[in-house]
C-alpha positions in Angstrom: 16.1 -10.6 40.8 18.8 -13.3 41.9 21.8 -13.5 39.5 21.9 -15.7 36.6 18.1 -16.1 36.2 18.3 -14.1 32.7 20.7 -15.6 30.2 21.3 -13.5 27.1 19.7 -15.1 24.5 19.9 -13.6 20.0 20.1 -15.1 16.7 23.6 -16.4 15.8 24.7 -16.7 12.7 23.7 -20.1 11.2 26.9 -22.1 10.6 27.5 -24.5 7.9 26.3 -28.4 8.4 25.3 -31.5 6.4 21.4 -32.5 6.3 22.8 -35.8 5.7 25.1 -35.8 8.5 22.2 -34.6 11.0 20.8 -37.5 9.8 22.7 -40.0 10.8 23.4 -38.4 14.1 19.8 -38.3 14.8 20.2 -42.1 14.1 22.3 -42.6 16.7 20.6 -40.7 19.3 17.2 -42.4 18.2 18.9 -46.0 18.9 20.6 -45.1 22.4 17.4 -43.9 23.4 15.4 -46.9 22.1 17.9 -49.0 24.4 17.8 -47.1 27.3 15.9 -48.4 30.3 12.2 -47.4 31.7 12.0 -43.8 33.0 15.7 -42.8 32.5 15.6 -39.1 30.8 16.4 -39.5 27.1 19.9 -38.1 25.9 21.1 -35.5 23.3 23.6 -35.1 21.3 25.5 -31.7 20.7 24.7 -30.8 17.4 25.0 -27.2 15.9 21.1 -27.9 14.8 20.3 -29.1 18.5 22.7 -26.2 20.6 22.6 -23.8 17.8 26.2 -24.2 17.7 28.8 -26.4 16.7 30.2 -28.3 19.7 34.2 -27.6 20.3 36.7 -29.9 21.5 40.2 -28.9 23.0 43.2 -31.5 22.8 46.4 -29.7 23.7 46.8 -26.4 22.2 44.4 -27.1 19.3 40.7 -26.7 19.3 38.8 -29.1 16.6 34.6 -27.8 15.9 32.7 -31.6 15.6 29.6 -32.5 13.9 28.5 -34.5 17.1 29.6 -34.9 20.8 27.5 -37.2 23.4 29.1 -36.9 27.3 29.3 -40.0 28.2 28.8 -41.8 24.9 31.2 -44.7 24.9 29.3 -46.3 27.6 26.2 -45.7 26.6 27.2 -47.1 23.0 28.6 -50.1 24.3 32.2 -49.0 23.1 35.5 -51.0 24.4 36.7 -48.3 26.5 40.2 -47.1 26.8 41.8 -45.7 30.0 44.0 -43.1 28.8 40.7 -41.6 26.6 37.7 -39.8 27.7 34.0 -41.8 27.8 32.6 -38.9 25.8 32.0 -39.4 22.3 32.8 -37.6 19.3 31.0 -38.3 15.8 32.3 -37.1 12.7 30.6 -37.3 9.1 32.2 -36.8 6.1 31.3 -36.1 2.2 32.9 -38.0 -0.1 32.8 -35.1 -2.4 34.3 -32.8 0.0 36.5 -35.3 1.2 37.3 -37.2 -1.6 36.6 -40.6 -0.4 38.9 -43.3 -1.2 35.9 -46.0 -1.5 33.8 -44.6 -4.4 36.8 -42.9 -6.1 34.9 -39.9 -6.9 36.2 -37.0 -9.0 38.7 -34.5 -6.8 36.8 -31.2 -6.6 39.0 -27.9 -5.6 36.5 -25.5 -3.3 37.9 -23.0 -1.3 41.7 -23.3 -3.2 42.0 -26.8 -1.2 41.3 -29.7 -3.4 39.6 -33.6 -2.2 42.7 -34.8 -1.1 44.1 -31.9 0.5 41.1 -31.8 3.0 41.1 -35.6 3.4 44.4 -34.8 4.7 43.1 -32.6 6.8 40.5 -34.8 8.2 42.7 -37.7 9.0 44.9 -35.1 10.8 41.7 -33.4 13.1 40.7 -37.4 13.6 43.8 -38.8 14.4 44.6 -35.8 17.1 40.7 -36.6 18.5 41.4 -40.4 18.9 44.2 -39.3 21.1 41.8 -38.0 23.8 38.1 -38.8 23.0 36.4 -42.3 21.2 35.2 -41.5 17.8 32.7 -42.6 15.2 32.9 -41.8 11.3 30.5 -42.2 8.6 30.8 -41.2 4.8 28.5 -40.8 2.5 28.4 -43.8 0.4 28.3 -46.0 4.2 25.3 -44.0 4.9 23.9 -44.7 1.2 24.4 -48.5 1.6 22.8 -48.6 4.8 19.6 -47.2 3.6 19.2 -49.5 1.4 19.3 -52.7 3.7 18.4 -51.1 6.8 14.5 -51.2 7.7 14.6 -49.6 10.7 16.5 -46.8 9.1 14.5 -46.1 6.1 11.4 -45.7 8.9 13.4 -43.6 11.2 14.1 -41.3 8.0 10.2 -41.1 6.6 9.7 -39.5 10.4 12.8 -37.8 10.5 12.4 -35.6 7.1 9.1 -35.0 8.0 9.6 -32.9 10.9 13.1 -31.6 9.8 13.6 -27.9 9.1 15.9 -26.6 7.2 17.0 -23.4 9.3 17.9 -23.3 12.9 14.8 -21.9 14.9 15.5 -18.1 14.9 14.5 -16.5 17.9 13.9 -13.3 16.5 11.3 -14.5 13.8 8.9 -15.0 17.4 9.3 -11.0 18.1 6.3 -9.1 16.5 4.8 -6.1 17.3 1.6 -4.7 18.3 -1.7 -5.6 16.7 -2.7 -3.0 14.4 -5.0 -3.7 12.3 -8.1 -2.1 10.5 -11.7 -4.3 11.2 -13.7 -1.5 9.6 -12.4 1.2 7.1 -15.8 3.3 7.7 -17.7 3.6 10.1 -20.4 6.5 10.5 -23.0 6.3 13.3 -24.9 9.0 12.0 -26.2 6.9 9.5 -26.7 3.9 11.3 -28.6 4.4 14.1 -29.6 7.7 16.2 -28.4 5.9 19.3 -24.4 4.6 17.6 -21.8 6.0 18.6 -17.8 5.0 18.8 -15.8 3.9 21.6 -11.7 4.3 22.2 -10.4 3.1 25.0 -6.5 2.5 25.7 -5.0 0.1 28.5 -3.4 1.8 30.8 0.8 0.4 30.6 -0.2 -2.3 28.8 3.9 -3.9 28.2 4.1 -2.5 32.4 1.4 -4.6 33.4 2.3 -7.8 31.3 5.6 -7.9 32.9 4.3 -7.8 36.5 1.9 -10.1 36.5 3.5 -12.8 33.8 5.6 -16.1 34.4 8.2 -16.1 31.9 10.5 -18.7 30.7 14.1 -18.5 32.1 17.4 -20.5 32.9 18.6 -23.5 30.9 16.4 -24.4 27.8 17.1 -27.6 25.4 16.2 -27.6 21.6 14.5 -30.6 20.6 14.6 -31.8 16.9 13.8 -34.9 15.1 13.2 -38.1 17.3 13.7 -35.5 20.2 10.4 -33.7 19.8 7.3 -35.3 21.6 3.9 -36.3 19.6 1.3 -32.9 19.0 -1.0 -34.7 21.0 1.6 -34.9 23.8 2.9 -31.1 23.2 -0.7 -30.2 23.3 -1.0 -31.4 26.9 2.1 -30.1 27.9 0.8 -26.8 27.1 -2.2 -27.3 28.9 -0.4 -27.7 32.4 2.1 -24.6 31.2 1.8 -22.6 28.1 4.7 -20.6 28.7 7.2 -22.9 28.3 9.3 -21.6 25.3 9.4 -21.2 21.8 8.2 -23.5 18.5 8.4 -23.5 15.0 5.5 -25.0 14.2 3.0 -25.5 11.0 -0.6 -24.6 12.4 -3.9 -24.7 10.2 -6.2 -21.8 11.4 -10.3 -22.4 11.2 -11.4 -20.5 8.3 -14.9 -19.1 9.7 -12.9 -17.2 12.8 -13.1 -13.0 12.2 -10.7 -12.4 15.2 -7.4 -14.6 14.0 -5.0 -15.1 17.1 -1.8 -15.9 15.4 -0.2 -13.3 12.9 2.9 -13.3 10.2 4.8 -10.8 8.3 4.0 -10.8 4.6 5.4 -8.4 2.4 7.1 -6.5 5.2 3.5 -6.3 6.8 2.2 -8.2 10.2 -0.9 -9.7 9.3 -3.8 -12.0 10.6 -5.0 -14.4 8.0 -7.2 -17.4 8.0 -4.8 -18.5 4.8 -1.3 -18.0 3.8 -1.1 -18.1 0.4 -4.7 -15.9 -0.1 -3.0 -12.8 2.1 0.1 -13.0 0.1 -1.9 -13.3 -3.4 -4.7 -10.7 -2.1 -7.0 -13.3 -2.8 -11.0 -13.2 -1.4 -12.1 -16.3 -2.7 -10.3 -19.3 -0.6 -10.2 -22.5 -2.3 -6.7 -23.6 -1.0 -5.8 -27.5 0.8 -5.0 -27.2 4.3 -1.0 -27.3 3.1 -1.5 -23.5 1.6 -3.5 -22.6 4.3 -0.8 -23.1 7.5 1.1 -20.6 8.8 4.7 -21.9 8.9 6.7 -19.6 11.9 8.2 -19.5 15.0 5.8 -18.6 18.0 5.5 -18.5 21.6 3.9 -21.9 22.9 1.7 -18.9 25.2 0.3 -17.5 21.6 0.2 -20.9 19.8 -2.0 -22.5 23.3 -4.3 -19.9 23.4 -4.6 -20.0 19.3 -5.3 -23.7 20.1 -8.0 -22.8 22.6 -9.9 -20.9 19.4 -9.7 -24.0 17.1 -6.4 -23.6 15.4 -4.9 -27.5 14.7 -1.2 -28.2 14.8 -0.4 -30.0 11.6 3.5 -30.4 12.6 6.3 -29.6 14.5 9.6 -28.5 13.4 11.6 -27.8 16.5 10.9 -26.4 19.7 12.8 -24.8 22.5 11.7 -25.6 26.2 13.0 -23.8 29.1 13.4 -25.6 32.3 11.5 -23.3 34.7 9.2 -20.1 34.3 9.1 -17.8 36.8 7.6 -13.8 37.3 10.8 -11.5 37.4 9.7 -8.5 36.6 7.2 -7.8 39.4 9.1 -5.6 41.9 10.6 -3.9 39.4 7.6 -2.5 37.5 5.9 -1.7 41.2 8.8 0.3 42.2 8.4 2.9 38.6 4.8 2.5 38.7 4.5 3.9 42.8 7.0 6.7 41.6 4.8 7.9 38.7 1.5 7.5 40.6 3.2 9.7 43.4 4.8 12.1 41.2 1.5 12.6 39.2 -0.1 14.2 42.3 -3.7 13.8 43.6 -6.2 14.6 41.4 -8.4 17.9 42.3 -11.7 16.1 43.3 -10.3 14.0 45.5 -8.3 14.2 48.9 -4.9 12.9 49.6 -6.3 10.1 52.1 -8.5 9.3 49.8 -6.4 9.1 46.8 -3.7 7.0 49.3 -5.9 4.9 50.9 -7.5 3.4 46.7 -3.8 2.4 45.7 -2.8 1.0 49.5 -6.3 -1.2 48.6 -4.7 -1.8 45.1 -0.6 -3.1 46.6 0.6 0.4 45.7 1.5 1.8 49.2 2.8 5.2 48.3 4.5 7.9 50.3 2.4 10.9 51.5 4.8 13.3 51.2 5.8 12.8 47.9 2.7 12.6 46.5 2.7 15.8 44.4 2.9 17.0 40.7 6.6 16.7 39.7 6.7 16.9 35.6 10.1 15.3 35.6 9.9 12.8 37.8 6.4 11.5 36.5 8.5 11.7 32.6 11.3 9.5 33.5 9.2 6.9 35.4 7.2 6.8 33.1 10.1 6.1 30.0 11.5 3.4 32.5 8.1 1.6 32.6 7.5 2.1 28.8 10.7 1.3 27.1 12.8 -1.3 29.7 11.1 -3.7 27.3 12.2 -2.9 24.4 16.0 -2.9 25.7 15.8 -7.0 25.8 15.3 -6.9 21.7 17.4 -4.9 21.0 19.7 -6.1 17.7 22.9 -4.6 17.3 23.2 -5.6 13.5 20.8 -2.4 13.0 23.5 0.2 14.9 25.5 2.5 13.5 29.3 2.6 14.2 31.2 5.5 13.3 34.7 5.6 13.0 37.2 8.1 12.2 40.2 6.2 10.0 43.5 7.3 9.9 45.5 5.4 7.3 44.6 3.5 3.8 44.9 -0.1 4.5 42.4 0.1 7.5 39.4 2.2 5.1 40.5 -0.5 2.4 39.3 -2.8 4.5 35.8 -1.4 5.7 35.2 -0.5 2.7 36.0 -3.9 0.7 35.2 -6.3 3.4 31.5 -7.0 2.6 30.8 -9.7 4.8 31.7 -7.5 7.8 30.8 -4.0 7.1 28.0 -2.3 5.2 29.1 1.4 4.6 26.3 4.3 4.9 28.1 7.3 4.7 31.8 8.5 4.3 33.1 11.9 4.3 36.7 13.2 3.5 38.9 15.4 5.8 42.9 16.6 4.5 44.6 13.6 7.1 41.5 11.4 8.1 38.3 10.3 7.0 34.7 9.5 9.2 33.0 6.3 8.1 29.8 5.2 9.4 29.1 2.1 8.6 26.8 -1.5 10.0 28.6 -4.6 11.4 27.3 -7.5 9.4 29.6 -10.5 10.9 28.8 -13.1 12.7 31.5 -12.5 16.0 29.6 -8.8 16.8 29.9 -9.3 20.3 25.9 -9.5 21.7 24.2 -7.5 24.1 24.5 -8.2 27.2 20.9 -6.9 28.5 19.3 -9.0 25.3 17.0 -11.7 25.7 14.9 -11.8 22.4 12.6 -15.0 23.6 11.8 -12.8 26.9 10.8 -9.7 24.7 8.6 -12.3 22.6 6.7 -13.2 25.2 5.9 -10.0 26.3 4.7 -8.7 22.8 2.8 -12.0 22.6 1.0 -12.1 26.1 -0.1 -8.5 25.3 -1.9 -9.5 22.0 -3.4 -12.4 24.4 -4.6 -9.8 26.6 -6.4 -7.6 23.8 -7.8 -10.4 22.1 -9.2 -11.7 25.4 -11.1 -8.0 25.6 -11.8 -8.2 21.8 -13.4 -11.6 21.9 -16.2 -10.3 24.2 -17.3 -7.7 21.2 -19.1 -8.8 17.9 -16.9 -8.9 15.4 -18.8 -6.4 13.2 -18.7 -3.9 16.5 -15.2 -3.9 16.1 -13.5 -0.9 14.1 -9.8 -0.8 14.7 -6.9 -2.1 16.7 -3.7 -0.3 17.6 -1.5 -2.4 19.8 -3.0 -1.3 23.6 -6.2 0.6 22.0 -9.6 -0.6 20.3 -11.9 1.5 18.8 -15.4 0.3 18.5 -19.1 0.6 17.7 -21.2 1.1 20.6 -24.9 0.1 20.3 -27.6 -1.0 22.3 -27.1 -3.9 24.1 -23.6 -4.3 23.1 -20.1 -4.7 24.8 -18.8 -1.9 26.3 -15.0 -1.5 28.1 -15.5 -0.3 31.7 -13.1 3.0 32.2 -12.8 3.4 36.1 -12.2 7.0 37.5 -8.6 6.0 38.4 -7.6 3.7 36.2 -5.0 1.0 37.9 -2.3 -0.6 35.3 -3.8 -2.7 32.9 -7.3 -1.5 32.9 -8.3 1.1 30.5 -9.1 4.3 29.9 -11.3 6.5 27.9 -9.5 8.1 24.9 -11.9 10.3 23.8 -12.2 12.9 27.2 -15.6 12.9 27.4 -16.4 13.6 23.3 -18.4 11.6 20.7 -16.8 10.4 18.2 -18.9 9.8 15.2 -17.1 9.2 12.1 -14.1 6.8 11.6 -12.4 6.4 8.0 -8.9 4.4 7.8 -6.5 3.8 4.8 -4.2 1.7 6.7 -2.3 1.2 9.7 -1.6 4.2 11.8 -3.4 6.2 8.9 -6.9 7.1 10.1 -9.1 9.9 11.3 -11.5 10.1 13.8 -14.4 13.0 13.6 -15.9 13.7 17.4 -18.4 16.1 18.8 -17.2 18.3 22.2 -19.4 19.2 24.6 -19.8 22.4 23.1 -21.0 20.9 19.9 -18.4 21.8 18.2 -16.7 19.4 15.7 -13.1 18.0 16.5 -11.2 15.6 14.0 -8.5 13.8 15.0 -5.8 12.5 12.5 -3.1 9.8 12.7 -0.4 9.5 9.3 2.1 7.4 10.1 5.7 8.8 7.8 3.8 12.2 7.6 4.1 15.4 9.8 1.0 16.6 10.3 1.1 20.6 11.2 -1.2 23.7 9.8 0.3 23.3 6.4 -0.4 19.6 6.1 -3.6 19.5 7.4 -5.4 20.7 4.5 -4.0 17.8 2.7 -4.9 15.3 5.4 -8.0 15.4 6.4 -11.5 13.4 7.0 -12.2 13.4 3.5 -9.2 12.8 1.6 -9.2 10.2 3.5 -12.6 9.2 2.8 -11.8 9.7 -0.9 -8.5 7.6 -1.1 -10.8 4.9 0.6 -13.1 5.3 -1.8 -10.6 5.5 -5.0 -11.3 9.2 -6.2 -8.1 9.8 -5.9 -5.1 8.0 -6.1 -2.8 9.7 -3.8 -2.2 12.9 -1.6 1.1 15.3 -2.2 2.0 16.5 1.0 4.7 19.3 0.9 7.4 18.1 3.2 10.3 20.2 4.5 13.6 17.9 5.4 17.5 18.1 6.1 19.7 16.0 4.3 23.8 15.7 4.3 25.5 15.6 1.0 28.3 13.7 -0.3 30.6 16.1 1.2 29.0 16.5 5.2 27.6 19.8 4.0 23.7 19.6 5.7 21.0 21.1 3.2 17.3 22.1 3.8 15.3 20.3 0.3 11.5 20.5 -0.2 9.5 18.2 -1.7 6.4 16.6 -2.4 5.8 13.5 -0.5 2.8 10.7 -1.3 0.0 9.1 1.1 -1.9 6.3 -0.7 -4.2 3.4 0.8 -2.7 0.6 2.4 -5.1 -0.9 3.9 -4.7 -4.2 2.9 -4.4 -6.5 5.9 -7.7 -7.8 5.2 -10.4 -8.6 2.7 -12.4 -5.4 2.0 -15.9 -6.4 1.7 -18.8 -4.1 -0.1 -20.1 -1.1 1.6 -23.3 -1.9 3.9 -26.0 1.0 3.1 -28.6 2.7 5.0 -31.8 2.9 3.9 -31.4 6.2 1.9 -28.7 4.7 0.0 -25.4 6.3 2.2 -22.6 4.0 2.7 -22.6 3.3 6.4 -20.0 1.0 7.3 -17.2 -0.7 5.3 -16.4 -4.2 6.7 -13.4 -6.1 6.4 -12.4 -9.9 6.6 -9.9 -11.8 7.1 -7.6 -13.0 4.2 -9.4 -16.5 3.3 -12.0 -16.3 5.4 -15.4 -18.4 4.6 -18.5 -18.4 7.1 -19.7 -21.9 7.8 
């Protein structure tokens, strides 16, 4: 990969700015462009809403932060220009509250220990030092009052402007979910359904791998557009069209209300869900009779999830701010190839098949791999493998959530961890004769960011996987569908129904067969990464596999966890299952201590509607369907 192609790209803490004042900047911009000629690019100003930070200007030895700055902006605003100053522009709004404006005499307000006048004082200073070097405009707040009262133009430009201005700074890390887990049926068991039902797992084999080598993905210089800046849905629908992958948006987007496979999810109540309507999944509510308003989803997406969502009926109702890279390209490609030859040559060739053969399928495949090292190496196979599987996961990664520890050596410097709240969050402390160990979370805003991080990259990986399953979803019935868990779907195999194709050596991206030649035949689920599975061996022998996400599951636990406490959770018999559970735990002091206790599993399984259980004819429940939150058929 050439050098500078990835720029590090995380949240930054939102600084402090004037709706008002983005306002009237927006103003500006929207009248220089209005003036500007056929086919010449539009401009934009530096704004901490439109560059995520506040633009800085240096005159001497002083640095000054600015509400605006435009390159160029004398000219462009017909300005008398001066030799000795810069053409650039600098715009500067100020409250006549916080500045105690000497036109509307209003009262003088002390914030911060600095009253009205003191940071008029101010002011004049920062503008008097700028006017040395730069041109500069000023607005106050009573100018800006009066003007909206006489000024047409401006009282139209603000009925657009509010209605696509959002209050936050799009956050980059609101676009990064997870993987789609999520429950389609809570039972499921063939036997009673049909002589010939049975269940299907299949997995993708390196599903994050294969997504980064064969994905574009947006990189280089991006520009946020806000306001007047953003184009028309109709226009950002095309655009998306020609490229999906072009960035990120916060968008408002109305899903249709009969669809059973939702594209676009959001986190409610700490949970990634899929609804049809907003305000239905965060009431728990199965009868939908919300406007369109309480229906949207409101979030920041990729433009790759929100064009295919767009594909499956979803309507853009509007646009809040959207950040477009220049170029997209595949980076990843050689890369991933160079880990996934070394694991395919360190797995060794399988024992029904010879080594030309096994060569000569993955040099038909682009994976040319070297004779002699094609043999079982354990290690080798492990490492390549953690390469391919976690490299991902290093470009989201959010240093807020570390741990620092620190060993302190004198009073004034623990003072200060301990007291400064804005900067450090304390989790544990422990005493020594001379020094002390603190470990604690950096919570400010100058925590130095990763280098390797590039949270709109790891979005779009998450995102083009979820693509990729609901592609392979899509082609099922929805009521064939079982359960989702990010690269894996179980489902209900009948006659005449979709089936997933497992080749004999699966190549990355294709799938697998998770059940090794079993039948699986019973499926209950209480929530996500809580299910079991009951399958037949060849031997006829009956095999269950469970999954309890926040449980250990060993011989003690697994008379606890089981098919049917699961089945009677699901079915409310009981309320809960107490699961002794064995762990270590440091007191106050450092001193590490073995305590046992009893530990809860209850149903979650509320990601979607539950619907009534579907009986056979001898009256058995069968199947247990779920919906959608505010789903209605048409």
């Amino acid at each position: 990969m050439p050098e500078n192609t990835i720029c590090a790209i995380d949240d930054v803490k939102e600084g402090k700015y004037s709706k008002e004042a983005m306002a009237w900047i927006g103003y500006i911009e929207y009248k220089i462009n209005k003036n500007l000629g056929l086919g010449e690019p539009k401009i934009s100003i530096h704004t901490i809403r439109s560059h995520g930070r506040e633009a800085r200007v240096a005159i001497q030895n002083k640095r000054y932060f600015v509400d605006g700055y435009l390159t160029n902006g004398a000219v462009l605003m017909n300005l008398p220009l001066e030799d000795a100053k810069s053409p650039d522009l600098i715009l500067e709004y100020n409250g006549c509250i916080l500045k105690k404006c000497k036109i509307c005499q209003v009262e003088d307000v002390t914030i911060g220990g600095l009253t009205g006048v003191e940071r008029r004082q101010i002011q004049e200073e920062k503008e008097s030092e700028i006017k040395k070097k730069f041109h500069l405009i000023t607005m106050t707040s009573c100018r800006w009052e009066k003007m909206q009262k006489t000024d047409m133009e401006l009282r139209e430009f603000l009925k657009r402007w509010k209605s696509k201005y959002s209050k936050h700074i799009l956050s980059v890390r609101q676009s990064y979910y997870g993987g789609r887990v999520e429950h389609f049926g809570l039972f499921v068991d063939t036997l009673k359904i049909d002589s010939e039902c049975k269940l299907e797992y299949k997995d993708v084999t390196s599903l994050y791998p294969y997504i980064m080598m064969s994905s574009e993905f947006p990189v280089g210089p991006y520009d946020h557009l806000i306001g007047e800046q953003l184009p028309s849905i109709k226009d950002f629908e095309d655009e998306l069209k020609l490229n999906p992958n072009v960035g990120l948006v916060n968008v408002q987007i109305l899903p249709p209300q009969d669809i059973l496979i939702p594209v676009l999810g959001v986190t409610i109540d700490k949970k990634y869900l899929f609804p049809v309507c907003y305000r239905c999944a965060k009431n728990q509510s199965s009868n939908c009779t919300c406007p369109e308003n309480f229906r949207a989803l409101r979030g920041v997406f990729t433009t790759a999830e929100v064009a295919y969502a767009l594909e499956k009926n979803y309507k853009i109702l509007n646009l809040y701010e959207f950040m477009k890279f220049h170029k997209t390209q595949k980076i990843f490609e050689g890369f991933i190839h160079n880990f996934m030859k070394w694991k395919l040559e360190s797995e060794g060739v399988p024992s029904d098949m010879t080594k030309e053969e096994y060569l000569n399928f993955y040099a038909e495949n682009g994976f040319i791999l070297d004779s002699s090292k094609c043999q079982k190496n354990a290690s080798f196979r492990f490492i390549s493998k953690l390469v391919l599987n976690s490299s991902y996961g290093k470009l989201a990664q959010n240093k807020r959530k570390f741990k620092f520890t620190e060993v302190v050596n004198n009073r004034s410097d623990l003072w200060t961890i301990m007291h400064d709240t804005e900067k450090y969050r304390v989790n544990e402390l422990y005493f020594g004769d001379e020094k002390c160990l603190v470990s604690y979370q950096r919570l400010d805003s100058n925590l130095k960011r990763g280098d390797s991080v590039n949270v709109v990259i790891a979005s779009y990986i998450s995102s083009l996987a979820r693509i990729y399953m609901h592609k392979e979803m899509s082609k099922f019935k929805p009521e064939d569908l079982a359960y989702t868990d990010t690269d894996a779907i179980l489902s209900i195999a009948r006659a005449n129904s979709h089936t997933i194709d497992c080749p004999k050596l699966p190549l990355i991206g294709q799938y697998t067969d998770e059940l090794c030649g079993m039948v699986a035949l019973r499926f209950v689920c209480i929530g996500a990464k809580c299910y079991c599975l009951q399958m037949k061996d060849a031997q006829g022998n009956i095999v269950t596999k469970t999954k309890s996400k926040g449980f250990t599951l060993n011989i003690e636990s697994q008379d606890q966890l089981n098919f049917q406490s699961y089945y009677d959770l699901l079915m409310h018999k009981i309320q809960s299952i107490a699961v002794k559970t064995t762990m270590f735990k440091k007191s106050s002091i450092g001193v590490v201590e073995i305590i046992s206790y009893d530990k809860h599993l209850q149903f979650t399984g509320t990601k979607r509607a539950i619907l009534e259980p579907e009986l056979n004819s001898k009256n058995e429940v069968a199947i247990i369907r779920t919906v959608p939150w505010g789903f209605k058929s048409k």
